[in-house]
C-alpha positions, 0 to 999 in steps of 0.5 A: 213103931212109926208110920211111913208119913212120919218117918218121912217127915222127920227124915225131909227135916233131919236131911233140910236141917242137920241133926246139930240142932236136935243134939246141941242140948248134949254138947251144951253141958258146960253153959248148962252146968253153969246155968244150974249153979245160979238156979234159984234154991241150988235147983230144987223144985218144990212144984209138981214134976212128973217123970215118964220112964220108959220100961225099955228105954236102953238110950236114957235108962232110968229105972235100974241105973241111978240116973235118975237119983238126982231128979228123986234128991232135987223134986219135993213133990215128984210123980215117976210113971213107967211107960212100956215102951222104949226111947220114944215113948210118945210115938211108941205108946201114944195112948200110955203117955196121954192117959199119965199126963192126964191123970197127973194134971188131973190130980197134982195140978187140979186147980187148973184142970177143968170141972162142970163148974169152970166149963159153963153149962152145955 
């Protein structure tokens, strides 16, 4: 799944620092749920917003469970694309993910994605 150089470089960082850092967002839920009720329109997001699932993610399962309801009820404009890969999908399926993101930068935020004319000539 990953190499032998990064997993040595994510295990020197766990092992200098702890795993409290990586983890507080989980026990962080009060101050988040505290933030979320002062979120300009309750929360809902009108911009473009895409959403990686990862097929075989058992970690955060968010295509059969309904995980994921809340982000469909609170995204106007949300772009979902299923990875095969598990909860690491970046390391796991590196080229999957690049190629999703490219497309939907490509096609949802087009204004700020380069063309032959914002690029000069070569």
């Amino acid at each position: 799944m990953i190499s032998e150089e990064d997993l040595s470089i994510y295990a020197a960082a766990l092992a200098r620092s702890g795993f409290f850092g990586p983890d507080s967002w989980y026990m962080n839920s009060a101050a988040n749920v505290a933030y979320a009720a002062r979120a300009r329109d309750a929360g809902k997001l009108t911009l473009p917003v895409l959403f990686l699932h990862g097929a075989y993610d058992y970690t955060c399962e968010t295509i059969d469970s309904s995980l994921a309801e809340p982000m469909r009820r609170d995204c106007a404009d949300l772009t979902e694309v299923v990875v095969f890969s598990g909860h690491w999908m970046a390391q796991e399926r590196p080229i999957e993910v690049n190629a999703a993101l490219t497309k939907w930068l490509a096609v949802k935020v087009s204004d700020a994605w380069p063309t032959p004319d914002t690029l000069g000539s070569v």
